[in-house]
C-alpha positions as CSV (number, residue, x, y, z in Angstrom):
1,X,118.0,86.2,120.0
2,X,117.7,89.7,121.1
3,X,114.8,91.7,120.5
4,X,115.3,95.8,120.3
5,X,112.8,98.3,118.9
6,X,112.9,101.9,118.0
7,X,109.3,103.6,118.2
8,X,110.3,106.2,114.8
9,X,113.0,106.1,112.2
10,X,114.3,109.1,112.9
11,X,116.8,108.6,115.6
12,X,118.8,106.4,113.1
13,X,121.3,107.4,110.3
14,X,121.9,105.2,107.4
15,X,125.5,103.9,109.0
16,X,124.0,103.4,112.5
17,X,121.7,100.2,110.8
18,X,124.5,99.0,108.7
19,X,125.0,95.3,109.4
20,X,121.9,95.0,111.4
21,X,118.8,92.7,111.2
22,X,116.0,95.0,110.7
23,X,112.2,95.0,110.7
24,X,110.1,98.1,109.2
25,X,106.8,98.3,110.3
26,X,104.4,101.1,108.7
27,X,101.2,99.7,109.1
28,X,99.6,102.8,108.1
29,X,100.1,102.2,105.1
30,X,103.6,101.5,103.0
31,X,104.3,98.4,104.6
32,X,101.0,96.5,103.9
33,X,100.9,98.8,100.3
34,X,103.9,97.6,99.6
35,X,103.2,93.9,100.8
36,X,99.7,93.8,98.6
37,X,101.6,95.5,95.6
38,X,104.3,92.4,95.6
39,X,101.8,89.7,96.1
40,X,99.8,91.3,93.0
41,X,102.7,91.0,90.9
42,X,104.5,94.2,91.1
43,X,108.4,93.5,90.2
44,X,109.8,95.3,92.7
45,X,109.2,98.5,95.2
46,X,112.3,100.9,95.1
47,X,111.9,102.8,98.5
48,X,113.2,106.3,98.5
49,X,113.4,109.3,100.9
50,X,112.2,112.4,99.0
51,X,110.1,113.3,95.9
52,X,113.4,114.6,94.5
53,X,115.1,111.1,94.6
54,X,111.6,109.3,93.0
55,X,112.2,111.9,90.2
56,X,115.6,111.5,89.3
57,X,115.4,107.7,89.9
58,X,112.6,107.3,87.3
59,X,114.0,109.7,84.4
60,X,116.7,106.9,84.3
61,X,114.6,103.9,84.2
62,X,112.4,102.6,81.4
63,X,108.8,104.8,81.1
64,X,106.4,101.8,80.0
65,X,107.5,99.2,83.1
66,X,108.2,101.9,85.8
67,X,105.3,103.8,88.5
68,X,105.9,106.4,91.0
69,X,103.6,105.7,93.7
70,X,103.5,107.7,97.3
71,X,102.3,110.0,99.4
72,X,102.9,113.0,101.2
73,X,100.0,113.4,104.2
74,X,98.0,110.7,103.1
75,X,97.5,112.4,99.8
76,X,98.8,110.9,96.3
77,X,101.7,113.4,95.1
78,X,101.2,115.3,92.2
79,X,102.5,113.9,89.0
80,X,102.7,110.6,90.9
81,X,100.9,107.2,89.1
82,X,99.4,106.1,92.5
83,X,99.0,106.8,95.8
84,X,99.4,105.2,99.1
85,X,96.3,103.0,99.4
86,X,96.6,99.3,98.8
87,X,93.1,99.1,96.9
88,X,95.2,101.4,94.5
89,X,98.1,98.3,94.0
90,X,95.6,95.9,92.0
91,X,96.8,93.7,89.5
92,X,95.9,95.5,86.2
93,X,97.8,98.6,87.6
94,X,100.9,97.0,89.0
95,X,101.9,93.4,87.6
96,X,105.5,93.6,86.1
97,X,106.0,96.8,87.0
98,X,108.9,98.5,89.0
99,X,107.4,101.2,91.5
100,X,109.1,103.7,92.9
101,X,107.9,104.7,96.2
102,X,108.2,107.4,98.4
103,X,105.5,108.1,101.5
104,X,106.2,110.5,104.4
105,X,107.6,107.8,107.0
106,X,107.6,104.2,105.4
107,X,109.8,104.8,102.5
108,X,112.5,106.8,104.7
109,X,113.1,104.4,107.3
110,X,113.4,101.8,104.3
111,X,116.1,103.9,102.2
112,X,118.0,104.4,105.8
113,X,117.9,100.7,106.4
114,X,119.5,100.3,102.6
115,X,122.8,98.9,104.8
116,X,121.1,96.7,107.0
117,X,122.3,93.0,106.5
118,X,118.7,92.0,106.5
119,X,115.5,94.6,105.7
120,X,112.2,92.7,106.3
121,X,108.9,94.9,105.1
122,X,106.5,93.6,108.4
123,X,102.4,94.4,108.5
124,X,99.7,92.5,110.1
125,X,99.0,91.4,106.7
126,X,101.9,89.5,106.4
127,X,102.8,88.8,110.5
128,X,103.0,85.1,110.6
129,X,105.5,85.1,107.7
130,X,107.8,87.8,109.7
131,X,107.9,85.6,112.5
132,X,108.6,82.7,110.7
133,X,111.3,83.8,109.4
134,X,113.0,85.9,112.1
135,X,112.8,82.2,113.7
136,X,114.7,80.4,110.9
137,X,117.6,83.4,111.4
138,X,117.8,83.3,114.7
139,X,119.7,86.0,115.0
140,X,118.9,89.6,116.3
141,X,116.7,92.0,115.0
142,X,116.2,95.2,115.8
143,X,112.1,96.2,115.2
144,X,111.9,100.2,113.2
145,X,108.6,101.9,113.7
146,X,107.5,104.7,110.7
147,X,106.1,106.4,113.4
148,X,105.5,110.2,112.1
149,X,108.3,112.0,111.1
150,X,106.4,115.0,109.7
151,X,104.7,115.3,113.5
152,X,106.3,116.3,116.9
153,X,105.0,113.1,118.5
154,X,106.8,110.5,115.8
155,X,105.1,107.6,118.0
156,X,102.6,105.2,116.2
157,X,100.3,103.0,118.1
158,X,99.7,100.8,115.4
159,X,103.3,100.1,114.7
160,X,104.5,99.4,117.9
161,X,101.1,96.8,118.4
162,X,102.6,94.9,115.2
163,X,106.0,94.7,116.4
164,X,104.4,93.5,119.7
165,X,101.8,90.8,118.1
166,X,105.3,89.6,116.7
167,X,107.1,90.1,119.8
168,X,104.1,87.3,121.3
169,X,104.4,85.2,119.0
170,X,108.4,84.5,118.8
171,X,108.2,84.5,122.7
172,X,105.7,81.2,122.0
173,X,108.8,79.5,120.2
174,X,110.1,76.9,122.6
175,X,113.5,76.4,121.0
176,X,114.1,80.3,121.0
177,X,115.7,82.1,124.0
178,X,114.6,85.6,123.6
179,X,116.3,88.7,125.4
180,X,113.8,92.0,125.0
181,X,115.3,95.5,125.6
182,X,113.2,98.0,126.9
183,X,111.0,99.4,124.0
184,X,110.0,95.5,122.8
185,X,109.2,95.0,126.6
186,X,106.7,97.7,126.1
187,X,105.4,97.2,122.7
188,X,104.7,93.8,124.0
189,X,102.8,94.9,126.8
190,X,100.7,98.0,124.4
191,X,99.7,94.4,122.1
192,X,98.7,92.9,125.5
193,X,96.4,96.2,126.1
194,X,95.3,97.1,122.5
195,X,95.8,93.9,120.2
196,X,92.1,92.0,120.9
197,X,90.9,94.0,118.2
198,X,93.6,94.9,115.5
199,X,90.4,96.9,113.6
200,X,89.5,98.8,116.3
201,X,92.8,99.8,117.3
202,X,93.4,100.9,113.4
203,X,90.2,103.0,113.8
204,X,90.8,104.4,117.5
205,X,94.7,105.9,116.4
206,X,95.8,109.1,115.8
207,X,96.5,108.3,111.8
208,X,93.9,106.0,111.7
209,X,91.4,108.5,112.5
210,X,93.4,110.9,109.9
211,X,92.4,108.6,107.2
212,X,89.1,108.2,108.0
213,X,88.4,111.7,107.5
214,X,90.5,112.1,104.4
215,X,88.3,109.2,102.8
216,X,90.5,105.8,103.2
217,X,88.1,103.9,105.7
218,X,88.5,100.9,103.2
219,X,92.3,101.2,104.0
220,X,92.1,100.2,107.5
221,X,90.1,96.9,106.9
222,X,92.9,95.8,104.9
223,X,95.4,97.1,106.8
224,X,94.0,95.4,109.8
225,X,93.7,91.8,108.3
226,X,96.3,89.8,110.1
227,X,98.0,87.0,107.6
228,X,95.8,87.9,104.7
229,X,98.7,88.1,102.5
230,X,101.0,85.6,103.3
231,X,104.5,86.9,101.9
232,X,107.6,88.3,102.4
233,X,108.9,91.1,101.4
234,X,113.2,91.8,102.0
235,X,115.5,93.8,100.6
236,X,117.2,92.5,97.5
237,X,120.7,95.1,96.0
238,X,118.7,98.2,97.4
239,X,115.2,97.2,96.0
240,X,111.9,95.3,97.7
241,X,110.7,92.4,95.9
242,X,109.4,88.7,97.3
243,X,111.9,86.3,99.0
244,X,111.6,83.0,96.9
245,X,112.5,80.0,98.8
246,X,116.4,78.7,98.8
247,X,116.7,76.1,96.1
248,X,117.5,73.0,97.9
249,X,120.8,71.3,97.9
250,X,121.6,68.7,95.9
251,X,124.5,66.2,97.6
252,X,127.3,65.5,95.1
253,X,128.2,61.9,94.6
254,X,130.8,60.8,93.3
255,X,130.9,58.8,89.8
256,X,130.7,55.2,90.1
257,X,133.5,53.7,89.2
């Protein structure tokens, strides 16, 4: 299994990620949003790249089962249901609903991945579950950080930890022979540096600190709690929902004569 990682979304095109195994990590905050939404019933998260695509998405789709939810620096967009924060995503708010979401960096590397063979939505929330299941592929995967698009340095700390605490663990697989390129080389060694305290590390980043002061303190606690929320989030025809396990096989036999 080779491991690569791109520290920001932006580099890629929608083609480039076509066929690949890919990751998205924005842990600050669509990925764990959209991982606490699922698990509280939401039906499905329709990632998109602009406000103009939520808009003309959601005047086709039914009024009374459908949510626009997002952000645009931290900050719920106007006309929008919700915002970005996953206290927002409770059950009374979300359960059967179909959400379509658009945040600065999250939902665009999502909608570029819409070609990937396999899109994963990874968090610390939900890290365990990532990992067990990039081990059952055993295949290659290719990590995407957010990162900041809207910001001349697009590099996240907090991503790049979570693809490393990932990173750790896969390397801890015995029957896995892992190759890491470069960038997972060195998010593995920035989880080495930063990871003891996942809180901390949430508090002490650039957008971490950005939330603070905008009033979503709250948001990093939950961001920061590793496994809490023990799902998985793929891709499914262009929209996010829950993988359900693979019904199991059942042998034909023949008729007894």
């Amino acid at each position: 299994m080779k491991l690569d990682l791109s520290f920001s979304a932006g580099q890629f095109d929608d083609l480039q990620l076509r066929d690949k195994n890919v990751v998205v990590l924005d842990v600050l905050r669509a990925s764990s949003t959209i991982t606490v939404a699922l698990n509280n019933g939401a039906r499905e998260i329709i990632p998109v790249a602009s406000i103009e695509s939520a808009v003309k998405i959601s005047g086709s789709l039914f009024g009374e089962v459908t949510l626009r939810g997002g952000e645009r620096n931290g900050k719920t967009i106007e006309g929008f249901n919700l915002g970005n924060s996953p206290l927002e995503y409770n059950e009374p708010a979300v359960k059967g609903k179909s959400i379509i979401y658009c945040t600065t960096n999250g939902s665009v590397a999502m909608a570029k991945s819409r070609y990937a063979r396999v899109l994963v939505v990874g968090s610390f929330l939900n890290l365990t579950a990532v990992v067990d299941y990039m081990r059952d592929e055993n295949k290659d995967f290719l990590f995407i950080c957010a990162g900041r698009l809207n910001s001349i340095g697009s590099f996240s700390l907090e991503d790049a930890v979570c693809a490393g605490m990932m990173i750790q663990k896969l390397m801890k697989v015995e029957t896995l022979e892992l190759s890491l390129s470069d960038s997972a080389k060195a998010a593995h060694a920035l989880y080495k540096s930063f990871g003891r305290s996942i809180l901390k590390m949430l508090r002490n980043s650039e957008h971490g600190k950005y939330l603070m002061e905008i009033g979503f303190a709250d948001d990093l606690k939950i961001c920061a709690a590793v496994d809490s929320v023990p799902i998985l989030p793929v891709q499914i025809e262009n929209k996010i929902k829950i993988k359900k396990e693979d019904p199991p096989v059942v042998p034909v036999r023949e008729p007894v004569q």
